[in-house]
N, C-alpha and C positions, 0 to 999 in steps of 0.2 A: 322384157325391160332392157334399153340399153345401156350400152354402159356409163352416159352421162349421167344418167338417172341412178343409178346404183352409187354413182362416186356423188353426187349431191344428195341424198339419203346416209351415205355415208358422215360425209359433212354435217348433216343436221342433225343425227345421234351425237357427233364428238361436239356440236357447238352446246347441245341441250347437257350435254354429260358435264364439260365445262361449268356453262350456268349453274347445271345446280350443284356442281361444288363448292364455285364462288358464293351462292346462294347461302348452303350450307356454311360455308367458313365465316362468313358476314354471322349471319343466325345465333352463330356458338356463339363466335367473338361478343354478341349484343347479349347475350345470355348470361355469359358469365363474363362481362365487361366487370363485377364489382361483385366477383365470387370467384370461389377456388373453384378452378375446371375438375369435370370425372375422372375419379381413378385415385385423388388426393386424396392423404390419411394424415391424422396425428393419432399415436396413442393406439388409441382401440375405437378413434373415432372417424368418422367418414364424413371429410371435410367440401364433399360434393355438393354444388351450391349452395355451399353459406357463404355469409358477408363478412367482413373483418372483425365486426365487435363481436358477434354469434363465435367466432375461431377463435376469437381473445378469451370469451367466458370460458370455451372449452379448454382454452391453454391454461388459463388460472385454476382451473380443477385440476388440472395435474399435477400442478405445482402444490399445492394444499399439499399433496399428499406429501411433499419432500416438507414442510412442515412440521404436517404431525406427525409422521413416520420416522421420518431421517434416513440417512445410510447407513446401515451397515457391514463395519468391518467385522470379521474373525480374524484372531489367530490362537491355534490350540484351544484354550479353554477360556481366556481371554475376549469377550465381544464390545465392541465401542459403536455408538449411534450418534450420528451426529446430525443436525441441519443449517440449514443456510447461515444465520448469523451467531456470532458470540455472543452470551447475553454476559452484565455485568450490572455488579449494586451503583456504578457509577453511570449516566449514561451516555456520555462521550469515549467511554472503551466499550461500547457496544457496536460491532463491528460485522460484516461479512463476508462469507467465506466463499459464498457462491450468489452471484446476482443471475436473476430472468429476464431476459426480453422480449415479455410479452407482445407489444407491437411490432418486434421487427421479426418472430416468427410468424406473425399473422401475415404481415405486410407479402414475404417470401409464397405462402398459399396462395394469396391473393394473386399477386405478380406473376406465378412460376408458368412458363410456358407464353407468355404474352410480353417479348422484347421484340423488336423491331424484325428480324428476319424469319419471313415469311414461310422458308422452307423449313427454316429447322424449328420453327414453330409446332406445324404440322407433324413434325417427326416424332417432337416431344409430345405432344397431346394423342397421337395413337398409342406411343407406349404406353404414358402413363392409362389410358383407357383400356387396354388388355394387360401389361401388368401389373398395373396401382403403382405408387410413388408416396413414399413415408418423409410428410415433414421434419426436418430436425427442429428440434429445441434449441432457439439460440440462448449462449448464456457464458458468464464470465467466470470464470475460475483461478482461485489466489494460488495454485499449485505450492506455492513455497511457502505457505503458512498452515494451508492443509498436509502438507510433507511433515511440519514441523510438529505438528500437531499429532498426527499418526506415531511418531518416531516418539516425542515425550509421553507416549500411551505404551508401545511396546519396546522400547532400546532397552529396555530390562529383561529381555528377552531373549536378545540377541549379545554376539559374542564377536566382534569383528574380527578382522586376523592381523597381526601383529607381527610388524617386518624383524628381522635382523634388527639387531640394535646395538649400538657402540656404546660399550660401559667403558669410564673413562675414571680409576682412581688415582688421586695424585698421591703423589708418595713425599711428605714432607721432612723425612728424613733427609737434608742436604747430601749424607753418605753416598745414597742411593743416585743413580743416574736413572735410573728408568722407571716409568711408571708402570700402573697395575692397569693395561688395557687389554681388555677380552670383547670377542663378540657374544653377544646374548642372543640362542637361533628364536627361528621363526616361529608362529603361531597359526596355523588354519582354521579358521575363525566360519562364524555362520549368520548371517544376516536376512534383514526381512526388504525383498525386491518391491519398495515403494511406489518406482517408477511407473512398473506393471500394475498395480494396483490405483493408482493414479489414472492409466490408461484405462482404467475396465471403468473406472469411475467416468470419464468422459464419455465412453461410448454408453453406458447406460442412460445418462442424463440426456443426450442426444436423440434417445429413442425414448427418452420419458417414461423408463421402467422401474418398475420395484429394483432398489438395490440395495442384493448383500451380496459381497466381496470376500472371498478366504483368501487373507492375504500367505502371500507364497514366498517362503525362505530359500536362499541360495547359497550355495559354499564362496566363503569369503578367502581367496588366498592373495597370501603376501607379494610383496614386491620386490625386496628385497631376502635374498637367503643367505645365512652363514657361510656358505660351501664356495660365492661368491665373494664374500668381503673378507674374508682373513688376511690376504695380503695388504688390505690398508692399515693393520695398524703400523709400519713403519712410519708413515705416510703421516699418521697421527703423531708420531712424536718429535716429528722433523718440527709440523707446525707448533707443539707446545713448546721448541723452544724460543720462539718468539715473544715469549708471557717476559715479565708484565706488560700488555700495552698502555702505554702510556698516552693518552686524552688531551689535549690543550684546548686554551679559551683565553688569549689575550696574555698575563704572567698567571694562570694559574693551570694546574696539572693534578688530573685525576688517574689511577693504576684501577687496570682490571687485573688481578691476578690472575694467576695458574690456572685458578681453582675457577673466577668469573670466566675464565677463555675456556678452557673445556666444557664448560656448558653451552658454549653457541657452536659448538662442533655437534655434526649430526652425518649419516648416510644417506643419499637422496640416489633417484634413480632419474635419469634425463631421459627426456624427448628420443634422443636415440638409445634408450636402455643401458646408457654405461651407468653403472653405479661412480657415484664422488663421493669426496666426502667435501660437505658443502657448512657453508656457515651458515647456520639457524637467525635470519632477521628478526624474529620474534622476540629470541632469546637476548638478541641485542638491544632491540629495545624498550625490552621488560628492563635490563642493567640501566641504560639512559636515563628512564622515567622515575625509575625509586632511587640511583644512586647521583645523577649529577642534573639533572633537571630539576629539581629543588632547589639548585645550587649560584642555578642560571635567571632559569625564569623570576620577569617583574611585569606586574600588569601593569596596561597604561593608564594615565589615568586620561576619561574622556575631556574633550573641551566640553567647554561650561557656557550657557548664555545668562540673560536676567530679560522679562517679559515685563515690557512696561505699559499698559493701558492696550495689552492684546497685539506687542508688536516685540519683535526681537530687537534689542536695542546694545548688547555688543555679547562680546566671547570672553572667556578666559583663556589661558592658554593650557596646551596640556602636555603631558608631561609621557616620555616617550618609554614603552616598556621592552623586555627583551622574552626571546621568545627561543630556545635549544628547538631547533628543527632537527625531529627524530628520524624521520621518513631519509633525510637526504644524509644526515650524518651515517646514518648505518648502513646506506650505500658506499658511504666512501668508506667508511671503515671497513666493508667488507672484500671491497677490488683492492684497501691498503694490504691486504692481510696476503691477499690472491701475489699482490707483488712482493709479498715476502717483508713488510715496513713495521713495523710494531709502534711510529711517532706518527698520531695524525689528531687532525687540528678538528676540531669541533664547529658545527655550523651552527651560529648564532644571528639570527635576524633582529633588528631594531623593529619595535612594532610604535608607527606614529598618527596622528591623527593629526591631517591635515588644517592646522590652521591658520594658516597667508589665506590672506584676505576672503574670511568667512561669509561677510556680508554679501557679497559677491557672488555666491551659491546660490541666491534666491530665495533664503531663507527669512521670508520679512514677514508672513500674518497664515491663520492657519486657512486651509482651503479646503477642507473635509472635518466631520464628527460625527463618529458613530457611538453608537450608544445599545449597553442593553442590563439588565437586571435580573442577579444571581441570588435574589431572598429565597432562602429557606435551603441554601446548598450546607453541608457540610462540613467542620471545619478545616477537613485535609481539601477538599474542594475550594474552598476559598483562599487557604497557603497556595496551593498550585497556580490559582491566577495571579494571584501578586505576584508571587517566582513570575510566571511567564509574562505577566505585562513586563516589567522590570527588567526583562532580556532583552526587550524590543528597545526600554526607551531611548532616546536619544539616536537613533538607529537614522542612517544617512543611506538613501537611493538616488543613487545617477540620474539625469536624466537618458530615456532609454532603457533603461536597466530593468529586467522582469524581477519583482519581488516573488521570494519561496518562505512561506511562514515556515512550514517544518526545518528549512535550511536554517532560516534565521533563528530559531529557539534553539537549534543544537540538540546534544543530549537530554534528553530526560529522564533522568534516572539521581538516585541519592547522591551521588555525588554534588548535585546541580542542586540541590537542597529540595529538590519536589519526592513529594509525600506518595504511597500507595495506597490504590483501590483495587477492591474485590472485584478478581474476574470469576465466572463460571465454567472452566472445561471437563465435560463431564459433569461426576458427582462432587466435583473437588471445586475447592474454592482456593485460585491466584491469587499474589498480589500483583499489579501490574503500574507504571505508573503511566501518566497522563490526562487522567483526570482534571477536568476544568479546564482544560487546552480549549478543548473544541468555544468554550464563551468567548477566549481570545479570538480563534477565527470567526465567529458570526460576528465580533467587535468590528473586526480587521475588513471584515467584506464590508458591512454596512458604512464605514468610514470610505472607501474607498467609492464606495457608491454615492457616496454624498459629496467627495470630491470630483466625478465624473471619470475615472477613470477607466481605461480596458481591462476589464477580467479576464485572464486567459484561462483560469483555472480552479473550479470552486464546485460540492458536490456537496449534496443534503444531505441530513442525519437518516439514519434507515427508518427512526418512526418518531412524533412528536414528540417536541421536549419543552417542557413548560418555560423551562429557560429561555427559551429563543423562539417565543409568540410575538408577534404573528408567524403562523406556519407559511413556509416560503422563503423566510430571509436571513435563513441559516446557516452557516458553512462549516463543515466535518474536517477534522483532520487526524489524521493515524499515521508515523511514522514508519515507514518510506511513502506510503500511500493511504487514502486521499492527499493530495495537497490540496493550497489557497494558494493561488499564485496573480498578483497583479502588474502591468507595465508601465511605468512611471512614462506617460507619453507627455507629459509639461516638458515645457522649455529648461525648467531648472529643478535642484536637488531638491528633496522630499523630506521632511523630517518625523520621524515619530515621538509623541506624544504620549504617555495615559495619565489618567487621573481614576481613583475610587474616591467615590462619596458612597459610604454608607453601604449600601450593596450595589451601586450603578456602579458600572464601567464602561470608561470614556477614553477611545481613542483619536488624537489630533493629529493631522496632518500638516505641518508648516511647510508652505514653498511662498511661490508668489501666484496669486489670479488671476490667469492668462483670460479670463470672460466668458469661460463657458462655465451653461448654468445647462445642470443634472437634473433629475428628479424622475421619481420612481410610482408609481399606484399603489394603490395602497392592496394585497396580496387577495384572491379570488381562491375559494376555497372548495372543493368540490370533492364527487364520489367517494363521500365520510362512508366507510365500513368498519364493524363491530369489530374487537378485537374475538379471537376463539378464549377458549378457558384457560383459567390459570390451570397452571403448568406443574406437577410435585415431583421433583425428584429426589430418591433414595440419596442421602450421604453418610459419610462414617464420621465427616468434616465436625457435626453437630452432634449433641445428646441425642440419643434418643427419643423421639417424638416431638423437639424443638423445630421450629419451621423458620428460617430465614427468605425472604424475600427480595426480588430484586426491586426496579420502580414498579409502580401501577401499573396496569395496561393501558394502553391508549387507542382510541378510534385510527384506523388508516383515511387518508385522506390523499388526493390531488391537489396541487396550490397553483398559483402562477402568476408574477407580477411583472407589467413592461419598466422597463427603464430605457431613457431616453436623454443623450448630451447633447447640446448647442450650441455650437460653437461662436465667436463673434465675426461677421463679415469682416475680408480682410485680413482674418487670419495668417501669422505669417507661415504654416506651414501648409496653409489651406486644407484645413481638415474638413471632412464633409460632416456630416451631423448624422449621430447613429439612435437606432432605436434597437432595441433587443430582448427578447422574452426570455424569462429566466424559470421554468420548471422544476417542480420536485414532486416527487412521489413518495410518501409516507406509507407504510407497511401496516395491517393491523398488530399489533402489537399486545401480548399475551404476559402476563405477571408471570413469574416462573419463581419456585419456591424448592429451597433445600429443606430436606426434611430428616430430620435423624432416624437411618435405618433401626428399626428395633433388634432385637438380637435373634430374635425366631424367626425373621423374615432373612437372616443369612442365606444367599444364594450359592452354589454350587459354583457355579460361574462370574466374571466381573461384568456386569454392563452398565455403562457408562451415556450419558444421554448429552450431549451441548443441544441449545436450545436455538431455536429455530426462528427466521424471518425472509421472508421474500424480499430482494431488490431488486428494482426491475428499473429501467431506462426510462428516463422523463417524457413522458407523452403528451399531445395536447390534444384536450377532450375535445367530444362529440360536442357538447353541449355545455355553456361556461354559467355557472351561479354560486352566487356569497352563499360562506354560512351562514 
């Protein structure tokens, strides 16, 4: 044979060898064009040619079990179980701790290994085919409320460590020149490392395993030590002679004594480890707020309109209030101090509501109304929404301007005259307030939608609520998080409105009607699943054998409804015209019930159970049908 013949034999092994790789790689690619390739795993399952929704059922079994199981922490003889959501007898403080995203771990199976380059394709599909490749679990975690959560379960447990500390008695004796200043030493303290136990919690959830957690305590030491701060008390009494400081505000003048000044003295340690002795801002103004803020402060009173035949037809004027700004004054009072001054002037702002020429805001007919109906809520429930419509009314948005329900309502808490509802953590029954918020935001969404405006910001309740049928058109809110957030995209200011009749609640929106017309379908309700069993947990809360309950259970459900703005040709800002689908995913949802431990069933041990709900990321079905 010669050698041209040997090198074109050679040739036609490497062109055949090629082909049927290329062959081969086509083959795979069409094989598992719409399945997870060999060698992928979730769990304990082998994710090798199956399709999306087959990898979603198997991901929803895993998650079950973080349901009805929960996590478990330890520590010492202490055991706490918790799952996904807070339950509560109200169900707008039913909340979650941990959400699942079922479709976008499936989606990652699905996708993994099939992006655009072709070599590293390759690379990744032999690995995973000799050494398998474990899906993670995508999923969302509230770490700072699980943190808090953890720590109001075992800080009775723990024993922090306690720096040096500056004890400071004044000696009221005029005789005496000196006061009675010592340092108090330090404390080595022991605490439970949340962080790590946080950590173990992510990576189990990650790999979709049973999880119990011993959480692990660590030696707590100070910051500050006596051996270091004895030579500040000179230092300390140089500053007490500066007392009384004396406060202005226009002719009038308030004294912190002696006695008020050495309580905002404290030891701190800086950034580069020098100890100071530093002025305590807390301390100042805790003094602001109970001693001369009372003193100062006058609310404004708002402008006023009169609606005649559905048209704002003029204003009152309003009357301008003041307002001791704490934040800024106790900075200046504390770089006064730093200079050595004891006379500093107080910051007082004028609080006004603009009213030159109101008519002129755009404030002429209303351009949205939402609506929804609270029969059969409770009476602290029904307080709550009147408090929170009532924060809002009269409420003025820019144009531009992005609305925050939770910014706009402020604090909720007694202060604010809102009422408390039963939470459940654990075997223990909270009070918490918030309750009947959430009717205000599915008010606030459905108005906003009925005005056409852009939603930036809006999230569904974890499971249905009779309150806010049809399922679909709901909007959740929990302080700091979820919000409802909308952006005032008209040409001119926004006004809010409510009204109660009876148990409806109705919120208006006055601007002017720039001609775009909204409108929404009416909600599509889909893959209704059974809730599991009610729920009984052991408490010491109840009598004995007494059973309290939270709501019903309810069906889990899909929803999903389009909305759709149109704007008018011509437009002066030339808006294009939007349409946008708006998803929710309801949770099965399971009755959970306190039950008074009996006295024979005392356990050795504490375990504690918070109850459990899946929330998972808005999906849109395989296949769309009404209830």
């Amino acid at each position: 044979m010669n050698l041209f013949l040997k090198h074109k034999i050679k040739f036609i092994i490497f062109i055949v060898i090629i082909a049927s790789l290329v062959f081969a790689y086509f083959s795979y690619n069409e094989f598992y064009k719409n399945k997870a390739i060999a060698g992928l795993s979730f769990a304990n399952y082998n994710l090798s040619g199956r399709e999306q929704q087959e990898i979603e059922n198997l991901i929803n079994k895993e998650i079950e079990k973080y349901n009805n199981e929960g996590v478990t922490f330890y520590y010492q003889d202490k055991k706490t179980t918790f799952t996904p959501t807070i339950s509560s007898f109200e169900p707008d403080l039913a909340y979650p701790i941990i959400s699942f995203n079922t479709k976008k771990t499936a989606e990652n199976a699905i996708n993994f290994a099939k992006d655009k380059s072709f070599l590293r394709n390759i690379v990744k599909r032999f690995n995973t085919l000799i050494n398998g490749k474990e899906i993670n679990l995508i999923y969302n975690l509230e770490e700072v409320k699980i943190k808090e959560l953890l720590k109001s379960k075992y800080q009775e447990l723990e024993y922090p460590a306690q720096d040096a500390k500056l004890i400071i008695e004044i000696n009221k004796d005029e005789d005496e020149k000196e006061n009675n200043i010592y340092i108090e030493k330090e404390k080595i303290g022991k605490v439970i490392n949340y962080e790590k136990a946080i950590s173990a919690l992510k990576n189990g959830l990650s790999l979709a395993q049973d999880i119990s957690i011993q959480l692990k305590d660590q030696t707590d030491y100070p910051q500050i030590y006596k051996e270091d701060v004895e030579n500040k008390i000179n230092e300390v009494n140089e500053l007490l002679k500066l007392s009384p400081i004396s406060l202005y505000h226009e002719n009038r003048e308030w004294l912190a004594s002696k006695e008020d000044f050495a309580k905002w003295l404290n030891l701190k340690k800086e950034n580069n480890k020098k100890i100071i002795i530093d002025i305590n801002k807390d301390k100042i103004k805790e003094f602001l707020a109970k001693e001369i803020a009372p003193n100062i402060d006058k609310e404004p009173v708002k402008a006023d309109f009169v609606i005649d035949n559905g048209k704002v037809q003029e204003f009152q004027l309003a009357e301008k209030g003041l307002n001791l700004e704490i934040d800024k004054t106790t900075e200046i009072i504390k770089e006064n101090i730093k200079d050595k001054s004891s006379k500093i002037d107080l910051v007082v702002s004028s609080i006004n509501y603009d009213t030159s020429d109101n008519l002129n805001l755009g404030i002429k007919e209303i351009i949205g109304t939402g609506h929804s109906n609270y029969a059969g809520s409770p009476a602290n429930r029904r307080h709550n929404i009147r408090v929170g419509a009532e924060s809002l009314n009269g409420l003025l948005i820019k144009p531009g301007q992005e609305f925050s329900l939770v910014q706009s309502l402020g604090d909720i808490d007694a202060e604010n005259n809102y009422l408390p509802e039963l939470v459940i953590k654990g075997n223990e029954t909270v009070p918490e307030y918030g309750g009947g918020l959430c009717q205000i935001g599915t008010t606030v969404f459905r108005t906003a939608l009925d005005a056409g405006l852009e939603i930036t910001e809006r999230r569904n309740h974890s499971y249905r609520v009779s309150y806010y049928e049809p399922a679909g058109t709901d909007a959740t809110i929990y302080d700091p998080k979820p919000d409802f957030r909308f952006l005032n995209d008209t040409p001119n200011h926004i006004m809010i409105q409510y009204r109660i009749e009876g148990s409806d609640l109705y919120f208006d929106f006055w601007g002017t009607d720039d001609g775009r017309q909204a409108s929404t379908t009416y909600p599509v309700i889909y893959n209704i699943k059974s809730p599991p069993p009610t729920k009984y947990v052991e408490t010491e809360d109840l009598e004995p054998g007494k059973v309290k309950c939270t709501e019903s259970a309810h069906n889990g459900a899909d929803a999903y409804f389009d909305y759709t703005v149109v704007y008018p040709e011509g437009n002066d800002n030339q808006k294009e015209n939007k349409e946008r689908r708006f998803y929710s995913r309801y949770m099965p949802w399971q009755e959970v019930c306190l039950i008074g431990k009996e006295e024979e069933k005392t356990a050795t041990s504490t375990e504690e159970v918070i109850t459990d709900e899946n929330n998972e990321e808005n999906t849109e079905p395989e296949s769309e049908s009404s209830e």
